[in-house]
N, C-alpha and C positions, 0 to 999 in steps of 0.2 A: 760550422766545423771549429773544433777548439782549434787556438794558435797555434799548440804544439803540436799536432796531430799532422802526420802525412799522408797516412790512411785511415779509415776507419769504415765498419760495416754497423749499422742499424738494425737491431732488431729482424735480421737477416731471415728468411727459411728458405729451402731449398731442396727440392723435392726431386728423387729420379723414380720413376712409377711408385710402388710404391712404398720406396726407401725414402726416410726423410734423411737426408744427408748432412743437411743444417735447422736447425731448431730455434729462430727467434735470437740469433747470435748477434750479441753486442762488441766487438772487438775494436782498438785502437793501437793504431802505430807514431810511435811520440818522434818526434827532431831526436837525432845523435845518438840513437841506441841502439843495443841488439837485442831483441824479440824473440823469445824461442815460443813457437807455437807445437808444442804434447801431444801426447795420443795415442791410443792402440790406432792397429789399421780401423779403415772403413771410420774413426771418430769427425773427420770433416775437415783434417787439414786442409789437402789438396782442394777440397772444393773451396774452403774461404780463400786462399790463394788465388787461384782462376777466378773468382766473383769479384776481388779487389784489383785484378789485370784487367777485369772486363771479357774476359774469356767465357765469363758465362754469365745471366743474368739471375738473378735472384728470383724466385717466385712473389715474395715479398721481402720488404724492407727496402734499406740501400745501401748502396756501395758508393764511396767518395775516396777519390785518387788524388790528393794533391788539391781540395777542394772541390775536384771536378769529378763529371763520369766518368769513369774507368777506360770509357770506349775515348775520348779524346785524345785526340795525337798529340796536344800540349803535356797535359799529364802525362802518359806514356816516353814520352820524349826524358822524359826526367828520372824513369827507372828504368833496373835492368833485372834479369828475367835467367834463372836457371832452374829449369823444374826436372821434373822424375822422366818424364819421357820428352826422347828431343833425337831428329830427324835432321840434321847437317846434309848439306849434298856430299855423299861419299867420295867422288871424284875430285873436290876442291882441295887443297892443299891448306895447310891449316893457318897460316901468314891471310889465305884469301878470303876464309871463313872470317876470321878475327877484322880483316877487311872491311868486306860482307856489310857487316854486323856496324860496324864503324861508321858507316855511309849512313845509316840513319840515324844518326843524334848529331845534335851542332857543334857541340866541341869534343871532340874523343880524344883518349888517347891514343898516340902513335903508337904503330900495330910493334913495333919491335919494344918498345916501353910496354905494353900488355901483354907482350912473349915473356920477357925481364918479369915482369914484375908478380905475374904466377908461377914463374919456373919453368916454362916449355919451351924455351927458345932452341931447344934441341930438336923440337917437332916440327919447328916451320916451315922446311917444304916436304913434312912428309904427308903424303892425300889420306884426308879424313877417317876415308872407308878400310886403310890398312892400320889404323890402331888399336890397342887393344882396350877391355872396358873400361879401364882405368883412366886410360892415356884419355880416353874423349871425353870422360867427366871433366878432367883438367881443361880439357878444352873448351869445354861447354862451361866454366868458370870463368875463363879469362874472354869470354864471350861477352859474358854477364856486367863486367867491368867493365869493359874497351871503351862504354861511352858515357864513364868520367858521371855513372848515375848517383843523385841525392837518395836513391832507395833501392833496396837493391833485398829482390824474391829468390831465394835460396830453399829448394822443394829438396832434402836429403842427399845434399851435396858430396859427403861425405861416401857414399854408400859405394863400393865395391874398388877405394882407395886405400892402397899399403899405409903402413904407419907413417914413414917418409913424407909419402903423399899426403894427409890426411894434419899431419905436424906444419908443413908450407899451406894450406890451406889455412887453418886456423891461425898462422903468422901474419899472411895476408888478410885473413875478419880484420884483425886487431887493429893493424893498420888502416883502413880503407875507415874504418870506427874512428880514431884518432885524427881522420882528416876529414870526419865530419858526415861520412854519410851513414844513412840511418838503415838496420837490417833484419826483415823480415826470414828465421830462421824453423824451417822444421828441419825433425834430427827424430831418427830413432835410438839415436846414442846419448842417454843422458849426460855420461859424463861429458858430453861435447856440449850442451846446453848447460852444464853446470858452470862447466869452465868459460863459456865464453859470453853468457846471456846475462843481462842488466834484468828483463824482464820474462817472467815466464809464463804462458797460459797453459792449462792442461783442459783439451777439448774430450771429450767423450759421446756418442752419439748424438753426434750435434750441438752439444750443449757446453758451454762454461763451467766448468767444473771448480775452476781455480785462476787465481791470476795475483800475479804481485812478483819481486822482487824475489836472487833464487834465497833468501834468506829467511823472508817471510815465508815460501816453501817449506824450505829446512823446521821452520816455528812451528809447523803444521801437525811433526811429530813431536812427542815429547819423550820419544825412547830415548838410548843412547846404545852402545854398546861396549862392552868392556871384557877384555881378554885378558888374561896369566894364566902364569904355571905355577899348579896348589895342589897337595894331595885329599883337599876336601872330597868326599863325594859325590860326586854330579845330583844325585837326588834330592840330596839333603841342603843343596845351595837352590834346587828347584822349589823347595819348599817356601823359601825366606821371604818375606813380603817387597812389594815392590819389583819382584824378578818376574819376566811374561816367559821368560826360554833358555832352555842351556845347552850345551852339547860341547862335544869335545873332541877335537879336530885330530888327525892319523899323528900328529906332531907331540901330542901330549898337550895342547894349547885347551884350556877352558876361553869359553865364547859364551857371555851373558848378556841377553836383552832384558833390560831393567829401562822401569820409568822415574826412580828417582836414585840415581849411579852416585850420588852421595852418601846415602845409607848403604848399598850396597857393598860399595867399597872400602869403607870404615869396618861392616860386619867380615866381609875377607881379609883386612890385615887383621881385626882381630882373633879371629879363627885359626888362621893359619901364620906365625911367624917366619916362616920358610916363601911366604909366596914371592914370587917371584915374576918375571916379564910384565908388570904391571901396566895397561893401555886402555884408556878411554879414548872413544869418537864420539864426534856426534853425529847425529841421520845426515846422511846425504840424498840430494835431491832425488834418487832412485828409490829411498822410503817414503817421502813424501807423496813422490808418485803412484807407487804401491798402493800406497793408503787410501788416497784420494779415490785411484780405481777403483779398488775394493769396496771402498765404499759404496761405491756408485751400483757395482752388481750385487751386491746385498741388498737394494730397494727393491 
């Protein structure tokens, strides 16, 4: 196992009759980061996830937890665990859940410091089963935490959380990041992987598609995109080299995807003296992804 690695899978495959779910999948999880693992549905998050908890076995390759099987209580001891579907006893109260959860790892946080410290200290005697879908994500978050883990699986944490909610979530990654532990992150919301991931993979039927930093992502495209207001033509700026696309927004806003927005934009101030709103970006991780997908159904 490398030094820096807390998890990592080998040459993984994983088979459900007969769907290959995993393809030969190499992936590692490094000390003190956050890890966004990609994907349309059905690409093989959740299952590298469960093969790295030990929750399921691999048909071939391996899975190492902290250097160890997955299935050991040592390793396990050491992460915490919030996935997509998750079964609380409806009748426990949520201070007992948090509890619960607490009682197996050796040093946890105290359950009112794990109410505090996700924001729910409003919920804590209220029983599991009377929340709504929101309120038990959060719960099933501060679940994940209580016991103070070096690594910590986070299966679309986000999902069916207010902006509010969703804003304290991603306060707390930051934090729990800054005090050192490391975070296993799928997300169907890129811009939550943009904003929050050191690293990113992008999984596609099983397979690795992509991996690096979200910047090296961003490298992946080399469009950009560039918006003003011009009385040029829309067809006549479609024409101009270096342009892939143009269109023009209910606002009166020109919208151009150019791959070199240097010439571009030199040919629209000089065309047009009047232009005006002038705005370049560059791709964001949600083009990259694009791309990369695309790619991948185009073979």
């Amino acid at each position: 196992m490398n030094n820096h690695s807390l998890a990592e899978l080998f040459g993984v495959t994983k088979r459900f009759g007969n769907v290959v779910a995993l393809d030969e999948l190499d992936l590692d999880v490094r000390q003190g980061e956050m890890f966004a693992v990609l994907g349309p549905n059905g690409a093989g998050k959740t299952t590298a996830i469960s093969l790295l908890l030990g929750l399921q076995q691999p048909d071939s390759g391996t899975a190492r937890l902290f250097g160890q099987a997955p299935s050991s209580l040592a390793a396990r001891r050491q992460a915490g665990v919030m996935m997509q579907e998750a079964a609380p006893a409806p009748e426990l109260r949520v201070r007992e859940q948090i509890d619960l959860v607490s009682s197996y790892y050796p040093d946890p946080l105290p359950v009112d410091t794990a109410l505090e410290f996700t924001g729910i200290k409003a919920l804590r005697d209220r029983p599991y089963g009377k929340l709504s879908g929101g309120q038990k994500r959060q719960v099933q978050f501060a679940m994940a935490l209580c016991g103070r883990p070096r690594l910590l699986f986070l299966d679309e944490p986000t999902v069916g959380l207010d902006l509010q909610a969703r804003e304290m979530v991603w306060a707390t990654l930051r934090r729990v990041v800054g005090d050192g532990c490391s975070i296993v992150l799928t997300t169907h919301y890129l811009e939550e992987a943009e904003s929050l991931a050191d690293r990113v993979a992008v999984l596609m039927k099983g397979r690795l598609m992509a991996n690096g930093t979200v910047d090296e992502m961003r490298a992946l495209v080399v469009r950009k995109r560039i918006s003003c207001r011009t009385s040029l033509d829309d067809k006549q700026v479609a024409s101009w080299p270096d342009v892939q696309s143009v269109n023009r927004d209910p606002h009166g806003l020109l919208h151009i995807t150019a791959s070199n927005t240097e010439n571009v934009v030199r040919r629209l101030l000089a065309a047009d003296e009047d232009l005006e709103d002038l705005e370049v970006q560059r791709a964001g991780l949600a083009e990259a992804f694009t791309k990369i997908t695309s790619e991948e159904n185009e073979k």
